[in-house]
PyMOL commands that place a pseudoatom at each C-alpha (Angstrom):
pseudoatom trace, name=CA, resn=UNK, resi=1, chain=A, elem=C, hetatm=0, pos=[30.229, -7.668, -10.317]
pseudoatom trace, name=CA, resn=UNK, resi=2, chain=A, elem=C, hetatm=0, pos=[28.744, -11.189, -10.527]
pseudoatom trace, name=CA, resn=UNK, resi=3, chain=A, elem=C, hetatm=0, pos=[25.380, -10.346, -12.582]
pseudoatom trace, name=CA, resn=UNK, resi=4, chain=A, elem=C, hetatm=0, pos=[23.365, -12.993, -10.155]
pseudoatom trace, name=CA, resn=UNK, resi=5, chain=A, elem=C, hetatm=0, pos=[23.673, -10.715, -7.092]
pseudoatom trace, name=CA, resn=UNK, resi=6, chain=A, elem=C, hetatm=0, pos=[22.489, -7.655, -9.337]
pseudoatom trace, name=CA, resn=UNK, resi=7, chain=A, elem=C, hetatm=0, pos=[18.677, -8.374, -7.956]
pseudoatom trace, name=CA, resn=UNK, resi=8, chain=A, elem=C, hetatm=0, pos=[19.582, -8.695, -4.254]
pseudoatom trace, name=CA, resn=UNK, resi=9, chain=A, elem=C, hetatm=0, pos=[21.987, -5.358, -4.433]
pseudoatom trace, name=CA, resn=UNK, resi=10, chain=A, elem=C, hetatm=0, pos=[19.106, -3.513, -6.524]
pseudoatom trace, name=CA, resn=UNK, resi=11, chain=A, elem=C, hetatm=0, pos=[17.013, -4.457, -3.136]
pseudoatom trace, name=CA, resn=UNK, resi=12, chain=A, elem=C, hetatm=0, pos=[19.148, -3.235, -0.557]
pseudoatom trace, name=CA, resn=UNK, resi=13, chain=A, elem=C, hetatm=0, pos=[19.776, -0.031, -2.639]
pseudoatom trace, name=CA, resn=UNK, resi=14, chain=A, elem=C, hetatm=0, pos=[15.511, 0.418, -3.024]
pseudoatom trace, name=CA, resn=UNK, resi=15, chain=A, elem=C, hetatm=0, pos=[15.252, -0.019, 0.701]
pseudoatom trace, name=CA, resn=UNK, resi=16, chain=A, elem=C, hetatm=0, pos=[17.748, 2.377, 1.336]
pseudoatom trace, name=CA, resn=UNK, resi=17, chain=A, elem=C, hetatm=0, pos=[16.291, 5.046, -0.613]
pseudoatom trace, name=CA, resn=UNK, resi=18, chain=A, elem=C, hetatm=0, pos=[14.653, 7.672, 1.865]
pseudoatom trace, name=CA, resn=UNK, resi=19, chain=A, elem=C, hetatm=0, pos=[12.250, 9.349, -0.607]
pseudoatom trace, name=CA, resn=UNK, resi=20, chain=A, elem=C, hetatm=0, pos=[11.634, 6.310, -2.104]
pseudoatom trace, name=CA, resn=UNK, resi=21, chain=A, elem=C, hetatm=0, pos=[10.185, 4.960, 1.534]
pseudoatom trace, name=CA, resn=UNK, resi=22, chain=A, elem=C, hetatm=0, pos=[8.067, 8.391, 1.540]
pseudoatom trace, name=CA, resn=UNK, resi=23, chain=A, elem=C, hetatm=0, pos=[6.408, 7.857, -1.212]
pseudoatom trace, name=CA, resn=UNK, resi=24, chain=A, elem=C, hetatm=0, pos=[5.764, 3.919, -0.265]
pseudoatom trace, name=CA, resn=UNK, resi=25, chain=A, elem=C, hetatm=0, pos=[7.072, 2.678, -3.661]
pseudoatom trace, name=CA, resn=UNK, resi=26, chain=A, elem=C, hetatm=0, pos=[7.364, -0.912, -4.246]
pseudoatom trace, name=CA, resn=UNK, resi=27, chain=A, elem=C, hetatm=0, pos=[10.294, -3.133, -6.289]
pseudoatom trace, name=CA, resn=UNK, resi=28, chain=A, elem=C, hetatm=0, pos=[8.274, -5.965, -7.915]
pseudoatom trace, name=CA, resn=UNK, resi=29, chain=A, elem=C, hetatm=0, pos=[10.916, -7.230, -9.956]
pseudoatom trace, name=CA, resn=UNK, resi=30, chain=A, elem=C, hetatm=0, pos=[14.529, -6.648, -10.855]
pseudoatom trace, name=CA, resn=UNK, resi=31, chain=A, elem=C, hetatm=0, pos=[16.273, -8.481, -13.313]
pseudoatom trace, name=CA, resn=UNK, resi=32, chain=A, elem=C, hetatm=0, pos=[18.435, -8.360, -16.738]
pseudoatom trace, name=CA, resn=UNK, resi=33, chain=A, elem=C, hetatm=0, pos=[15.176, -7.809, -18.792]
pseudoatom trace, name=CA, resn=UNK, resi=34, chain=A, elem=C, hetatm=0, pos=[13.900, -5.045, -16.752]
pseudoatom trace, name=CA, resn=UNK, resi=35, chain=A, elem=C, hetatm=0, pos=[12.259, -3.573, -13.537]
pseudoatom trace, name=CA, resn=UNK, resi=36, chain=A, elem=C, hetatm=0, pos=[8.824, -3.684, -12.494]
pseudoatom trace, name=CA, resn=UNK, resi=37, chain=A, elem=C, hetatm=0, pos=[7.988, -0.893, -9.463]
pseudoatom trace, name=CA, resn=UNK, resi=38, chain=A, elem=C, hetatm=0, pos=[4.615, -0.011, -7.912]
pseudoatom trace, name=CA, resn=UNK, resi=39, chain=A, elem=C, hetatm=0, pos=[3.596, 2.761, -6.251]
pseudoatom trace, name=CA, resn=UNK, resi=40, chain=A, elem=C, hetatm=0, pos=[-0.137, 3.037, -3.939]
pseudoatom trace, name=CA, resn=UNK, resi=41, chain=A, elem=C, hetatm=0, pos=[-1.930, 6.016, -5.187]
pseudoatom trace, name=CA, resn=UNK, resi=42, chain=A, elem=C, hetatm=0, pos=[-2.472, 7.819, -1.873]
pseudoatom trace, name=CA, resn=UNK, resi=43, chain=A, elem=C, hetatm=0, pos=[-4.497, 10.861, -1.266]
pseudoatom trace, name=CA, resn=UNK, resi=44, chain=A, elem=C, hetatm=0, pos=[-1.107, 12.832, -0.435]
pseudoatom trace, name=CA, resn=UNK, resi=45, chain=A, elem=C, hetatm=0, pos=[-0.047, 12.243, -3.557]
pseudoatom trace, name=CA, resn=UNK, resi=46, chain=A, elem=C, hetatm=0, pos=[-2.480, 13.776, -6.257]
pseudoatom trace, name=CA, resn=UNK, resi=47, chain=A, elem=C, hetatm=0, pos=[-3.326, 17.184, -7.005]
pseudoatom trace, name=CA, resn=UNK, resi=48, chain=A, elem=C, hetatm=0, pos=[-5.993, 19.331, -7.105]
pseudoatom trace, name=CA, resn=UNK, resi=49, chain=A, elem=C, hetatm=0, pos=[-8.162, 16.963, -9.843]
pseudoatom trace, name=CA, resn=UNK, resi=50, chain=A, elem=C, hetatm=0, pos=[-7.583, 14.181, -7.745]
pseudoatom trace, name=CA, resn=UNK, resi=51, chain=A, elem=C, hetatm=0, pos=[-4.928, 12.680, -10.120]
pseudoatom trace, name=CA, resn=UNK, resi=52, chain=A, elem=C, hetatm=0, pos=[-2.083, 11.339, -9.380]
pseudoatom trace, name=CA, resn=UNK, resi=53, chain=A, elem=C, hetatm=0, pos=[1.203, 14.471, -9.421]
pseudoatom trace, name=CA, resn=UNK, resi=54, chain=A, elem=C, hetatm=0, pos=[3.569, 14.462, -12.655]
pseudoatom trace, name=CA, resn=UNK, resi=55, chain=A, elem=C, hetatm=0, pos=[6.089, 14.539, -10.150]
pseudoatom trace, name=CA, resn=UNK, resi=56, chain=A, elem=C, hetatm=0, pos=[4.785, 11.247, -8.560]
pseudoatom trace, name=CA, resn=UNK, resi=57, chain=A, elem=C, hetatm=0, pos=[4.653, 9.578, -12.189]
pseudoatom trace, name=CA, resn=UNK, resi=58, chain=A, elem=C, hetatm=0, pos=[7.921, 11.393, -13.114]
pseudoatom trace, name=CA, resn=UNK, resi=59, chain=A, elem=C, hetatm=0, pos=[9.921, 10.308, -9.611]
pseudoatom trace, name=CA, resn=UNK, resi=60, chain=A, elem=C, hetatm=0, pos=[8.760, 6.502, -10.924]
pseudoatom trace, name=CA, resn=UNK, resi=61, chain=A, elem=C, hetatm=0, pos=[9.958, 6.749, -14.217]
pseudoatom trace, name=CA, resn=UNK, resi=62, chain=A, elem=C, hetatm=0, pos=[13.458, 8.330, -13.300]
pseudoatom trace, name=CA, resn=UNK, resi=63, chain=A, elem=C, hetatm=0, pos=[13.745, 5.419, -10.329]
pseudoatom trace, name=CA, resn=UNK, resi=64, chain=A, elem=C, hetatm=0, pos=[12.555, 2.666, -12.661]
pseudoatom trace, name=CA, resn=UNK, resi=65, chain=A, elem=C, hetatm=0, pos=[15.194, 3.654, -15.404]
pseudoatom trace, name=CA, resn=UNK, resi=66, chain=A, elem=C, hetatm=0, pos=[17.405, 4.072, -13.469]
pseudoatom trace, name=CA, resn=UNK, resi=67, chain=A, elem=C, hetatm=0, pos=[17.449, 0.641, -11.700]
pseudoatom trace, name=CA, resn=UNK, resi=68, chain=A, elem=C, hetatm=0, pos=[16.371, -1.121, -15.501]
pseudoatom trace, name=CA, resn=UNK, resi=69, chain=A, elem=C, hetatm=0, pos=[19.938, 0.982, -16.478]
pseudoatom trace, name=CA, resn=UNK, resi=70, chain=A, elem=C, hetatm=0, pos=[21.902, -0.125, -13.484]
pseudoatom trace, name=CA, resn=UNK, resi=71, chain=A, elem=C, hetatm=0, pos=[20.562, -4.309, -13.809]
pseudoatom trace, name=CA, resn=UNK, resi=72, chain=A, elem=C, hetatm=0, pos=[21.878, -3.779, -17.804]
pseudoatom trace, name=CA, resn=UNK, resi=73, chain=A, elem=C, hetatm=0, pos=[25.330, -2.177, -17.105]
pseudoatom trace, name=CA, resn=UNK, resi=74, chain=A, elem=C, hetatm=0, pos=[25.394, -4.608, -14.377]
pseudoatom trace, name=CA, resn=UNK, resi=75, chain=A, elem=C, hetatm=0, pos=[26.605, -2.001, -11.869]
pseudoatom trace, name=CA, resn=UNK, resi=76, chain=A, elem=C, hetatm=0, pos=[25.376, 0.769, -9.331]
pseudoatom trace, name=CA, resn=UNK, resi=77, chain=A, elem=C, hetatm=0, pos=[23.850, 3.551, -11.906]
pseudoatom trace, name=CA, resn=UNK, resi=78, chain=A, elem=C, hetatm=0, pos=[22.665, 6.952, -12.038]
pseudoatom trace, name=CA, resn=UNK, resi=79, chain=A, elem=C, hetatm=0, pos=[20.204, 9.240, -14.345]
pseudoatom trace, name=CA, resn=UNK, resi=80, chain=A, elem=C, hetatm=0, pos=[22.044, 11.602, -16.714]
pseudoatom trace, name=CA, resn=UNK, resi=81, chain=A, elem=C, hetatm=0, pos=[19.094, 13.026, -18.672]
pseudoatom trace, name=CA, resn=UNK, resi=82, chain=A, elem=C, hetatm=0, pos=[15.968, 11.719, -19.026]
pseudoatom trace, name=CA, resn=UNK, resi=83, chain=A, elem=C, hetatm=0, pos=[12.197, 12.844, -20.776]
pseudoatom trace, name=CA, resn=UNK, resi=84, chain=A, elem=C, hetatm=0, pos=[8.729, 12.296, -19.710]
pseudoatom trace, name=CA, resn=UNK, resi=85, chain=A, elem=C, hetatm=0, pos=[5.590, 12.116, -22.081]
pseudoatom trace, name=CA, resn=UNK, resi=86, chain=A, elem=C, hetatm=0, pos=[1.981, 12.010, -20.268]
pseudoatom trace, name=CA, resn=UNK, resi=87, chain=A, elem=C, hetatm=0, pos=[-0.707, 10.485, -22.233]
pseudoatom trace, name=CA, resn=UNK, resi=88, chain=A, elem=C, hetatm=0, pos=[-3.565, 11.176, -20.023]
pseudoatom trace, name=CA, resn=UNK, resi=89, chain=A, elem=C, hetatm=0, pos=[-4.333, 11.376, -16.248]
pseudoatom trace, name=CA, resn=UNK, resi=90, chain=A, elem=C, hetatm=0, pos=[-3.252, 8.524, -13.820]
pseudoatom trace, name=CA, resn=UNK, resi=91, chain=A, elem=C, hetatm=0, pos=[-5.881, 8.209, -11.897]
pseudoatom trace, name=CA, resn=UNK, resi=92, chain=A, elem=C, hetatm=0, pos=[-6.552, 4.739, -9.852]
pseudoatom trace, name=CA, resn=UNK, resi=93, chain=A, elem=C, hetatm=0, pos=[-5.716, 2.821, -6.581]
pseudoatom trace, name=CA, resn=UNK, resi=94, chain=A, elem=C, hetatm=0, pos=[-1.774, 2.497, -8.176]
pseudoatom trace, name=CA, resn=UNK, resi=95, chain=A, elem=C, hetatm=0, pos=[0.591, 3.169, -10.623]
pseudoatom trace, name=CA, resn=UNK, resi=96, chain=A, elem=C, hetatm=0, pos=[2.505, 0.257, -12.095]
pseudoatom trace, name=CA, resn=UNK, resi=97, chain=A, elem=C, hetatm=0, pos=[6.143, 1.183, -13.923]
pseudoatom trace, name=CA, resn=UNK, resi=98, chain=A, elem=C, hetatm=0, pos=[7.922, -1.213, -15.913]
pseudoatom trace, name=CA, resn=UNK, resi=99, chain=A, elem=C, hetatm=0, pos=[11.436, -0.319, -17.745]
pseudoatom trace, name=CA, resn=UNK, resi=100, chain=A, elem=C, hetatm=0, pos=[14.072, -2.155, -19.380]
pseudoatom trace, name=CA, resn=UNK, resi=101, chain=A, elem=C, hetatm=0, pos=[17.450, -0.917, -20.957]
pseudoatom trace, name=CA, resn=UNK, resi=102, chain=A, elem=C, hetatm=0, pos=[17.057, -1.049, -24.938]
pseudoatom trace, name=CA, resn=UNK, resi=103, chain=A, elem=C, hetatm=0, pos=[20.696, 0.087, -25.790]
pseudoatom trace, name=CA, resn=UNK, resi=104, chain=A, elem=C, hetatm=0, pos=[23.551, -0.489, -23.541]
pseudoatom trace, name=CA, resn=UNK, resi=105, chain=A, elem=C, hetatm=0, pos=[27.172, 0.565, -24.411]
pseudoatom trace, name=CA, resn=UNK, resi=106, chain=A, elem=C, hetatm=0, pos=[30.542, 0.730, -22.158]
pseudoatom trace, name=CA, resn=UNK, resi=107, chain=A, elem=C, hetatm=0, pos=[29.303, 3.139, -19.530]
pseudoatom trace, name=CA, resn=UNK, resi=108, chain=A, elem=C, hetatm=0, pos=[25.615, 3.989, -20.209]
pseudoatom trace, name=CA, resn=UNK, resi=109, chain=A, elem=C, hetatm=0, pos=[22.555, 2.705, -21.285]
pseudoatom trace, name=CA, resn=UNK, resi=110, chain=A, elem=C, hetatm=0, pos=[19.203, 4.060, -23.647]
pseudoatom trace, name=CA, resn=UNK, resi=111, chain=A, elem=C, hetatm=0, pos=[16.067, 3.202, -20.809]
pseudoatom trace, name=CA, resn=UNK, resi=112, chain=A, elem=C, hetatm=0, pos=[12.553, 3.252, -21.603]
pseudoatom trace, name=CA, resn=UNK, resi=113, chain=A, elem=C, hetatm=0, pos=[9.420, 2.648, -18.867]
pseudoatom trace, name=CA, resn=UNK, resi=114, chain=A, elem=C, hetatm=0, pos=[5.654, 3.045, -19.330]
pseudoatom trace, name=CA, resn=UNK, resi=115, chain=A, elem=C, hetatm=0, pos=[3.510, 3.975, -16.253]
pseudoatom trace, name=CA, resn=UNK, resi=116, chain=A, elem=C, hetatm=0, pos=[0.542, 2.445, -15.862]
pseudoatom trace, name=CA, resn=UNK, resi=117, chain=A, elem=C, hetatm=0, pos=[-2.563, 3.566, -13.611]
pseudoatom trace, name=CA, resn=UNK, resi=118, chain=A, elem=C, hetatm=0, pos=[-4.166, 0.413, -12.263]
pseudoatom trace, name=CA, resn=UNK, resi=119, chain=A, elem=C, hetatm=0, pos=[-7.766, 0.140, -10.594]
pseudoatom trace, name=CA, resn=UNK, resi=120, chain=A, elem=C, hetatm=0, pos=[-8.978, -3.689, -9.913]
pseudoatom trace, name=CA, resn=UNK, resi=121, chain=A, elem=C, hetatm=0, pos=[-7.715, -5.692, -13.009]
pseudoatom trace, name=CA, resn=UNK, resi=122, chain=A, elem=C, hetatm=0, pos=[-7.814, -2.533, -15.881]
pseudoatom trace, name=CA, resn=UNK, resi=123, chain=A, elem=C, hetatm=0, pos=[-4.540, -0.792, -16.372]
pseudoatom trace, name=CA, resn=UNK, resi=124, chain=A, elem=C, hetatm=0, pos=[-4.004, 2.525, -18.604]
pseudoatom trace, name=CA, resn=UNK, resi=125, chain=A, elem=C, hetatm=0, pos=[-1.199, 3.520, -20.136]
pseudoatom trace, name=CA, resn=UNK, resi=126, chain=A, elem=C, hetatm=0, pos=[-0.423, 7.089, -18.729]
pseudoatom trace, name=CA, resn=UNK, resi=127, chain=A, elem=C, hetatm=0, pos=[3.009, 7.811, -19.480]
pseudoatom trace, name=CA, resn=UNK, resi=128, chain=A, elem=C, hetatm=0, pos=[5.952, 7.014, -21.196]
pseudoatom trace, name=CA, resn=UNK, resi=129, chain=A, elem=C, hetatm=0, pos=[9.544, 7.624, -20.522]
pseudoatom trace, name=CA, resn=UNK, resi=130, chain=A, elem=C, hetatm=0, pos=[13.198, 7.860, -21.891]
pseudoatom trace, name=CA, resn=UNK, resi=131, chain=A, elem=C, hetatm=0, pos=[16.805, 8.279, -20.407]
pseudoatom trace, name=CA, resn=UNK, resi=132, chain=A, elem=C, hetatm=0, pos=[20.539, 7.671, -20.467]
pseudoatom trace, name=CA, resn=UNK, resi=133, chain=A, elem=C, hetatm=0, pos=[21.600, 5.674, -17.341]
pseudoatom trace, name=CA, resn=UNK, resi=134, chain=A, elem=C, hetatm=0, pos=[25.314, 6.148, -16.452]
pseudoatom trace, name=CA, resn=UNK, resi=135, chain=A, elem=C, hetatm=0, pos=[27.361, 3.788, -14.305]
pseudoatom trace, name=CA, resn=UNK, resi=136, chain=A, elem=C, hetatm=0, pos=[28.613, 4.679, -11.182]
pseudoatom trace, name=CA, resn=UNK, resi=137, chain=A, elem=C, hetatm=0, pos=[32.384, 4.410, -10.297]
pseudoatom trace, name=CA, resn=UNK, resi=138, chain=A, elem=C, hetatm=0, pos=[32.895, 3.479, -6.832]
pseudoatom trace, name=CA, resn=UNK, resi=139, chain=A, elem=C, hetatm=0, pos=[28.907, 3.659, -5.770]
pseudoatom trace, name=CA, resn=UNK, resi=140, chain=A, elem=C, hetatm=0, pos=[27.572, 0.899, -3.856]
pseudoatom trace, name=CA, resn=UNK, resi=141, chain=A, elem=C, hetatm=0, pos=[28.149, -2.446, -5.370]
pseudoatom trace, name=CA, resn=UNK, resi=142, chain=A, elem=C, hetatm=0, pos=[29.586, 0.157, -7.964]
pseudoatom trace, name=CA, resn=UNK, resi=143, chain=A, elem=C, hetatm=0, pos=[33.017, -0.535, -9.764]
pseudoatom trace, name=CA, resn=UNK, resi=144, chain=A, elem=C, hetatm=0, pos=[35.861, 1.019, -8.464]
pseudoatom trace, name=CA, resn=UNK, resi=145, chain=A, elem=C, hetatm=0, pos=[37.355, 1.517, -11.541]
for i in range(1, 145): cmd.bond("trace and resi %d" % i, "trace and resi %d" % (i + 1))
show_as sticks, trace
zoom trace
């Protein structure tokens, strides 16, 4: 696939995402050197401290590797494994995830993100992720190989 319509594809395949539109996540940025997503911290989705879910932060991580994977491999991708570590509570009006593919090999590539709560202009680092991104044979804008 011609790696300069990897950013418009990664686009169409955010806005086509159905839980992604539930949640009211965001692509900032999509390119070779990464992904940057965002994600409004809504009432609906903290729990009972009033902090944002691990399965919110978690859901960002996996999408955000997944797309930093897929812009490296240059190629329609999915998550084969990935791990989570919370550093403290994401609490704040967003969270901020930025990834970017650190090892990349024939069909797969090493991921790591951070997640970031963000209120006004302070941001704090409340997670960080890992994963193995596979590419997709015959996906959209996958290979057909």
């Amino acid at each position: 696939m011609d790696r300069s319509s990897m950013p418009e594809l990664a686009r169409r395949i955010f806005a086509s995402q159905p839980f992604t539109q539930l949640l009211g996540a965001e692509l900032i940025e999509a390119s070779e050197s990464g992904v940057t997503m965002e994600l409004p911290l809504r009432r609906e989705l903290q729990q009972q401290h009033g902090f944002a879910h691990g399965g919110v932060i978690s859901y960002l991580a996996d999408n955000s590797l997944t797309f930093a994977g897929g812009m490296a491999l240059n190629d329609d991708a999915l998550t084969s494994e990935f791990k989570i570590n919370y550093a403290r509570p994401a609490k704040g009006a967003r969270l901020r995830a930025q990834a970017e593919a650190v090892s990349v090999s024939g069909k797969q590539a090493i991921c790591q993100c951070r997640i970031w709560s963000v209120d006004d202009d302070r941001e704090t680092l409340c997670a960080v992720a890992q994963g193995t991104i596979v590419r997709v044979s015959g996906g959209p804008g996958g290979s057909r190989a």
